[in-house]
C-alpha positions as CSV (number, residue, x, y, z in Angstrom):
1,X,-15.7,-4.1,1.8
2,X,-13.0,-6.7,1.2
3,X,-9.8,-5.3,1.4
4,X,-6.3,-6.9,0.4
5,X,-2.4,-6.2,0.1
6,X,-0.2,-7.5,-2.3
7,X,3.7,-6.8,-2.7
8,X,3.7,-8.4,-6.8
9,X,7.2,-7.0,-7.5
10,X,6.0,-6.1,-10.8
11,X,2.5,-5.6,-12.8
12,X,5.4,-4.9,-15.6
13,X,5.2,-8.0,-17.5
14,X,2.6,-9.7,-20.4
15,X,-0.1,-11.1,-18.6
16,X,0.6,-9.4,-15.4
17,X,-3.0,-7.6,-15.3
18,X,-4.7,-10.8,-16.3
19,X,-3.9,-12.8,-13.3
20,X,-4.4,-9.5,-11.0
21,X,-7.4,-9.6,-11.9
22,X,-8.4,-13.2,-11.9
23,X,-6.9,-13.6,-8.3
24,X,-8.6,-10.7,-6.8
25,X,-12.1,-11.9,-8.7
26,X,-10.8,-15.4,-7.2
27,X,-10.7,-14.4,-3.8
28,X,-13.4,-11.3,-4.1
29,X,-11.6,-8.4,-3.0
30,X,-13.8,-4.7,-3.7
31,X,-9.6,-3.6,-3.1
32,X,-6.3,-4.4,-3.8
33,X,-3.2,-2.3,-2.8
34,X,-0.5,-3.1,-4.4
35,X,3.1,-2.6,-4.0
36,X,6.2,-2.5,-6.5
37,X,3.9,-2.3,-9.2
38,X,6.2,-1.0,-11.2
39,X,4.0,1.5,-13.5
40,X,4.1,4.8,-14.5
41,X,1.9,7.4,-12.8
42,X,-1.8,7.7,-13.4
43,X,-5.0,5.8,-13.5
44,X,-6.5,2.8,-16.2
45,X,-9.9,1.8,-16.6
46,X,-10.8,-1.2,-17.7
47,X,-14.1,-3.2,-18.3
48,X,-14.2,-4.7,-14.9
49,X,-11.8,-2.9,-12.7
50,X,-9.3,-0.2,-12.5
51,X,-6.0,0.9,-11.3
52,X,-4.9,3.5,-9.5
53,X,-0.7,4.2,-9.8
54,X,1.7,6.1,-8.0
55,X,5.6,5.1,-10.4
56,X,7.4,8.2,-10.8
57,X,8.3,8.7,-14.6
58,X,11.6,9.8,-14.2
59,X,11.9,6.1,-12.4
60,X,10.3,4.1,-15.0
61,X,9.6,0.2,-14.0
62,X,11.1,1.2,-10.0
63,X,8.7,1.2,-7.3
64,X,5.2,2.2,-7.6
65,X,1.9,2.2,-4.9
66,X,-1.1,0.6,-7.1
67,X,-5.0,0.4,-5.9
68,X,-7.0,-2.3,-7.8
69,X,-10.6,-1.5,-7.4
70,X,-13.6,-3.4,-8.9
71,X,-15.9,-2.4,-10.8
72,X,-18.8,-2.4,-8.6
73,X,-16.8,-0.8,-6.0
74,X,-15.9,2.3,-8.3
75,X,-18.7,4.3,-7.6
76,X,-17.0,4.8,-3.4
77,X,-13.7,6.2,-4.8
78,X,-13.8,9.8,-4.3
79,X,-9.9,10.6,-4.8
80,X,-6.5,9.3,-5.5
81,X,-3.3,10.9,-4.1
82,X,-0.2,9.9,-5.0
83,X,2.3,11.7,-2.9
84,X,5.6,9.6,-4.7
85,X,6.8,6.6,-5.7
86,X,6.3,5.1,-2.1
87,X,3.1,6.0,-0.9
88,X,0.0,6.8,-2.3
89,X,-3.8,7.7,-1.0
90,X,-7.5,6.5,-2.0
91,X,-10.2,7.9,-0.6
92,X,-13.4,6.4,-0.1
93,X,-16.9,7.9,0.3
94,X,-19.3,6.1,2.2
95,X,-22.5,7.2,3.7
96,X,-21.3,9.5,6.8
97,X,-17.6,9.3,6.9
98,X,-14.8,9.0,4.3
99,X,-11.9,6.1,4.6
100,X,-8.5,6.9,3.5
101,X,-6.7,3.4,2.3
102,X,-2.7,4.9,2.8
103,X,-0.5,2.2,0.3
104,X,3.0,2.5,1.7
105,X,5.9,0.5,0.3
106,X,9.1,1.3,2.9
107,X,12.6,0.9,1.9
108,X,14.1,-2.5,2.8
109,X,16.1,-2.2,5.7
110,X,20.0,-2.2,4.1
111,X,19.2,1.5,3.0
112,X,20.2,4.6,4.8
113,X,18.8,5.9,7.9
114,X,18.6,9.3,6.2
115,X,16.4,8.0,3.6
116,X,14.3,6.0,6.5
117,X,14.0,9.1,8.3
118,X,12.8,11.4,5.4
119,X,10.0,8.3,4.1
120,X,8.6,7.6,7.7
121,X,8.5,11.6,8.1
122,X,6.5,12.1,5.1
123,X,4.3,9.8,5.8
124,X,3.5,11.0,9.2
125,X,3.2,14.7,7.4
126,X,0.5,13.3,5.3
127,X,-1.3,10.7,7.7
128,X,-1.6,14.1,10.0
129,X,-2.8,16.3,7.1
130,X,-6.2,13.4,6.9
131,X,-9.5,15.2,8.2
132,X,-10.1,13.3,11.9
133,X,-13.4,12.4,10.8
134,X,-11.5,9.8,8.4
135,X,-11.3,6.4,9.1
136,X,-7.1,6.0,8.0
137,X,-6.1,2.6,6.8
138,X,-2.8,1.7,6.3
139,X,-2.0,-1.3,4.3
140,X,1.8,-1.6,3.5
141,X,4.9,-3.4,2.9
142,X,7.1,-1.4,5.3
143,X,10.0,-4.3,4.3
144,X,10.4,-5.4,8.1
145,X,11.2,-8.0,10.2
146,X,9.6,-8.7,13.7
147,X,10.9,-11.1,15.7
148,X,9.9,-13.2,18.7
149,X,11.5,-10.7,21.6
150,X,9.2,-11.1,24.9
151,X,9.4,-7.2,25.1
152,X,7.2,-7.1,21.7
153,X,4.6,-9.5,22.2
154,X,2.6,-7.4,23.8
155,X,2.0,-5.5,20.1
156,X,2.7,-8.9,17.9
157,X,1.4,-11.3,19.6
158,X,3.3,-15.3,19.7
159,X,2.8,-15.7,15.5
160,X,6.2,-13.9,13.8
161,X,8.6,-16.6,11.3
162,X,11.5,-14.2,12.8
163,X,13.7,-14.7,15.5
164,X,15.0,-11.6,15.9
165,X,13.5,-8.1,14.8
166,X,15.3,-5.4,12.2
167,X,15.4,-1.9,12.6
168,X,12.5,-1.6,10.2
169,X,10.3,-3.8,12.5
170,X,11.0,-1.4,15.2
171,X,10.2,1.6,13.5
172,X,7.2,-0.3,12.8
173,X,6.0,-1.2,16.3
């Protein structure tokens, strides 16, 4: 299973489905999760591929948690969860377990820590409701920014463009 994560900013635009899918065909993913997609709520089928999308309604063409999922590789998805605009679930069925892919799209760091509090809770209230016998991916854009600190190394490694790291990036860690 090839797996990939893509913020796009918006699948909102003529075309936009086109080169989705020509750049996941390109590169071979089975998976795409996909942030700020931008779409309402619900799930399209096409001959190919399909989408899976978390956008609110009542927020038309703000936010939105996408899966792209090839053709061949529709036959594993089991369910799709959306639990809001922010973060979504797929679950996958394969022989003896089940994985849970868990898209997450955080807010950016200038908003408040009230609404920070209340996303990273829900999604700990989900992640906890997942049977243990899941394997739980997360793939995300959780709008951070790790720096090169000595005390985080130890979880990041030497390879972070930042100098110094954001609130977000330590919630993060």
């Amino acid at each position: 299973m090839k797996i990939g994560t893509w913020n796009v900013r918006s699948l909102f635009w003529s075309g936009a489905l086109k080169a989705l899918h020509n750049e996941s065909s390109n590169l071979h993913f089975n998976v795409v999760v996909l942030q700020e997609t931008r779409l309402e709520s619900g799930n399209q089928k096409f001959d190919n591929f399909a989408l899976f999308h978390s956008g609110l309604e009542s927020k038309k063409h703000k936010f939105g948690c996408s899966f792209y999922v090839s053709g061949e590789f529709l036959k594993y998805v089991k369910d799709f969860k959306i639990i809001n605009e922010r973060i979504s679930c797929l679950r996958l069925k394969a022989k003896w377990f089940s994985c849970i892919l868990i898209n997450v799209h955080a807010p950016t760091n200038g908003k408040t820590e009230e609404i920070k509090y209340e996303f990273h809770n829900l999604l700990e209230k989900n992640i906890n409701q997942i049977d243990g016998s899941d394997i739980k991916i997360i793939l995300r854009d959780f709008n951070t920014k790790v720096g090169k600190e000595s005390i985080y190394k130890p979880t990041i490694g030497n390879g972070s463009l930042n100098n110094e790291t954001n609130n977000n990036g330590i919630k993060m860690i």
